[in-house]
Each structure stands twice: as C-alpha cells, then as structure tokens.
N, C-alpha and C positions, 0 to 999 in steps of 0.2 A: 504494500500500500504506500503511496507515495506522502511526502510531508506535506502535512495539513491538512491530509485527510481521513474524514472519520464517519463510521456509519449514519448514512440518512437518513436510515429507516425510524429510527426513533431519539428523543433528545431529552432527556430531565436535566438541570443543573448539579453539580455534584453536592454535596453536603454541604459543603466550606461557601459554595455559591449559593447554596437555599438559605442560609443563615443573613449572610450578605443581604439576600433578595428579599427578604424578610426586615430588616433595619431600611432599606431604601424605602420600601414601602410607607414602610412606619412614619415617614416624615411627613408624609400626607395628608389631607383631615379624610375621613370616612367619603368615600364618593369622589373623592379626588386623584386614587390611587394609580388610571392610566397616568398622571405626569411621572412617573415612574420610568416608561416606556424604554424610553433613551437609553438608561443606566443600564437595562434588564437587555434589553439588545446587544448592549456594547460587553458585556460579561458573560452572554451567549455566544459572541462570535470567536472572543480569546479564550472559553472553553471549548471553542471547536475546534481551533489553530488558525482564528484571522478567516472565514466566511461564515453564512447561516444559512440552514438548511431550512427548509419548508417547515419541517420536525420542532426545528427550535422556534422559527417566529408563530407558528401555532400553538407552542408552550407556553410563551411568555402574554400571547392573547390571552389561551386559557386562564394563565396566572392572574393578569389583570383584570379579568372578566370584561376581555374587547373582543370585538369584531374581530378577526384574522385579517378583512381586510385593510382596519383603520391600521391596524398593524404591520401588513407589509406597507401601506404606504408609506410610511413612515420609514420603512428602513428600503425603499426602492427612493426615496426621497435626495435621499444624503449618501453621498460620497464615501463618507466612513463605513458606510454597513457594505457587505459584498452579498448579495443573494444568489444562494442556489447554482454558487461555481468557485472551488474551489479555490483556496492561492498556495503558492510557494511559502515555504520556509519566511523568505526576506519578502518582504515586500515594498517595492522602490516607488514610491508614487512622487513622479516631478511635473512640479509646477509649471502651467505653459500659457498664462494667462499674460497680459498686457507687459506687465515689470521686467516678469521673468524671459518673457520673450524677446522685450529689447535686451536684456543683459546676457544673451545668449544660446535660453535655455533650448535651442534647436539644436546645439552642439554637445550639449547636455544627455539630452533624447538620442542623439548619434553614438555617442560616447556608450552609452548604455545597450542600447541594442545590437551594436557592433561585438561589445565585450561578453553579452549573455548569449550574443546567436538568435532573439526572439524582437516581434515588433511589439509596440505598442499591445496591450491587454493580453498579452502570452504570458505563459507561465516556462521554466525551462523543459527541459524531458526527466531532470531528478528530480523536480519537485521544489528545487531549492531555491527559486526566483522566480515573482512575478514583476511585471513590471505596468506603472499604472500612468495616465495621466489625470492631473488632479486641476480644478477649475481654483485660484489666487489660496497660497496656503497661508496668506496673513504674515507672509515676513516680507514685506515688498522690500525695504530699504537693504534687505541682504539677498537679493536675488543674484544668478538665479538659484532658486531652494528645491531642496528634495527630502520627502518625511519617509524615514524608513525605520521601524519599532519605537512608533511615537516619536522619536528623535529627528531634529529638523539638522540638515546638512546646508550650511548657506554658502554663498561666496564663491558657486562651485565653478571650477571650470571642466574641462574636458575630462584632463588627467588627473583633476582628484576624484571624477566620479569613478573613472576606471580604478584608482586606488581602492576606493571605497568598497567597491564589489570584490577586488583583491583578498583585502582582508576581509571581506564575510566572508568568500571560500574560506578562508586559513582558517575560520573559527573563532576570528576577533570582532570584537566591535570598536567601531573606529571613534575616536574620541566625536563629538556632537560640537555644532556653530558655526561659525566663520569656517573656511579652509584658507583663508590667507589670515597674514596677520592683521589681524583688526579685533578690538575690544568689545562683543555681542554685538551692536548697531552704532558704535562709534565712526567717527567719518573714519573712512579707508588709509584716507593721509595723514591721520593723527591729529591730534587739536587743531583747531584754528581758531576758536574764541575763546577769553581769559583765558590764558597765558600769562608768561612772565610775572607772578607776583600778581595776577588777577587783571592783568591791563590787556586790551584785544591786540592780537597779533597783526 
C-alpha cells in the first residue's frame, strides 16, 4: 500500500482523536456544534495521512449531526481539505497566485516537476510526493512561497526548491522561512529605516 494510504471502506477517529473531538465540541453552546466542522475535518484528514475519504467526511456529518452534504461542501470548498484522492508522503503545495508569480514562482513549479518527474496535481509512483498548486498562501512579501507539512518555505528560488525535495528524500526536514538570508519578512537588503543610533539611513 503506498504512503498515505489507508482503507476507504470505513473511518472512526482513533481514541486520542475522539477525546480531542469531544473538547472541540465542547466549546460550543448546544445547537451550535456544526462550527466544529473545520477542526473535525482537518484531524480527519492527518489521521488519514493528508486526504479524506467519503468514510470520514460522512463520520464527522454523522458526529455533528449535519447533512453529509453541508459537509462535503465545506471540505470541497477549501484548499486544505483533499477529497476522495489520495496524496504523497510530502506534500509540496506552491503558490502561483499574482506575488508569487511575479517573483518567479513558474521557475518554482519547473524546478519541482522536473526534480519529482510529475506535473502539477501528481502524486510520485512511491507515494512519496504530491505536488499541489495553491491559490495566494498569505506570505506575499516572501514570495515566491511553498507550504509543505504546514511549514511555509519563502524566498524560494529554483535551487533551493530542488534542495528542498533533496533532503525530504534523505529523510530531513529542511529548516522552514526565508531560503536566503533575510530576517522572517524583513526587507531582503537589510534595514533601511532607523538606523545609526535610531536616525533614517
């Protein structure tokens, strides 16, 4: 069975996730407990290994006592959920929206496909890479950006992506941020206002 995948045929949360499911709930008032949904989704899909089966978002309706379909819609909605197809191990999702586009992110997307062998929405043939395009991941001023195990990779160029993927083969995870040197969303050049003793440069 290839990584991240796991039987469709049926889904319960495991113990450690029904206790969880059970305090998310809780913060609810009585009758309010679909706002839930979200959380119950997103702890459905990292217990499946990163997608959700039909199994599970009919669990988590059951749970909340919704509709299966206010329920898939919700998770065919948003980006973050994967319905009903499996992914890879890693999953590379780069940003290809306005920012990230001027700042490269085609060479980004080249970089990636070239190194894994697959296009856009492929998964590898081990199981060990999908690869995603994602609509603005909210880090403009460090573009272009790629989220891969909730870690956002900014600043990227060509060759740190293919780094990147480097060491997930080897087994590491590559530190998370910038890939050049720059301080989170600090300008690229280093200061340029207050300086010197607090006086603009």
């Amino acid at each position: 069975m290839k990584a991240g995948v796991t039987n469709t045929e049926k889904f319960e949360f495991s113990s450690a996730n029904l206790s969880w499911a059970e305090a998310q709930v809780a913060k609810y008032p009585q009758g309010r407990q679909a706002s839930a949904v979200m959380a119950l989704l997103t702890r459905a899909q990292d217990q499946l290994g990163g997608w959700l089966t039909m199994a599970a978002v009919e669990y988590v309706a059951d749970y909340l006592s919704m509709p299966i379909m206010r329920v898939l819609e919700v998770a065919t909605f948003y980006s973050m959920y994967r319905v009903e197809k499996p992914v890879g191990r890693h999953v590379i999702e780069i940003c290809t929206t306005t920012p990230c586009w001027l700042r490269g992110s085609d060479d980004i997307v080249a970089a990636a496909e070239d190194e894994l062998g697959i296009k856009m929405g492929g998964t590898t043939e081990d199981g060990e890479f999908t690869l995603l395009e994602v609509e603005c991941a909210g880090a403009c001023v460090n573009a272009p950006v790629a989220a891969i195990h909730k870690r956002y990779y900014e600043d990227l160029t060509a060759d740190s992506m293919r780094g990147i993927i480097k060491s997930l083969r080897d087994g590491n995870i590559p530190a998370a941020g910038p890939q050049i040197e720059r301080q989170k969303s600090a300008p690229a050049g280093g200061a340029k206002t207050l300086v010197e003793g607090g006086k603009n440069a």
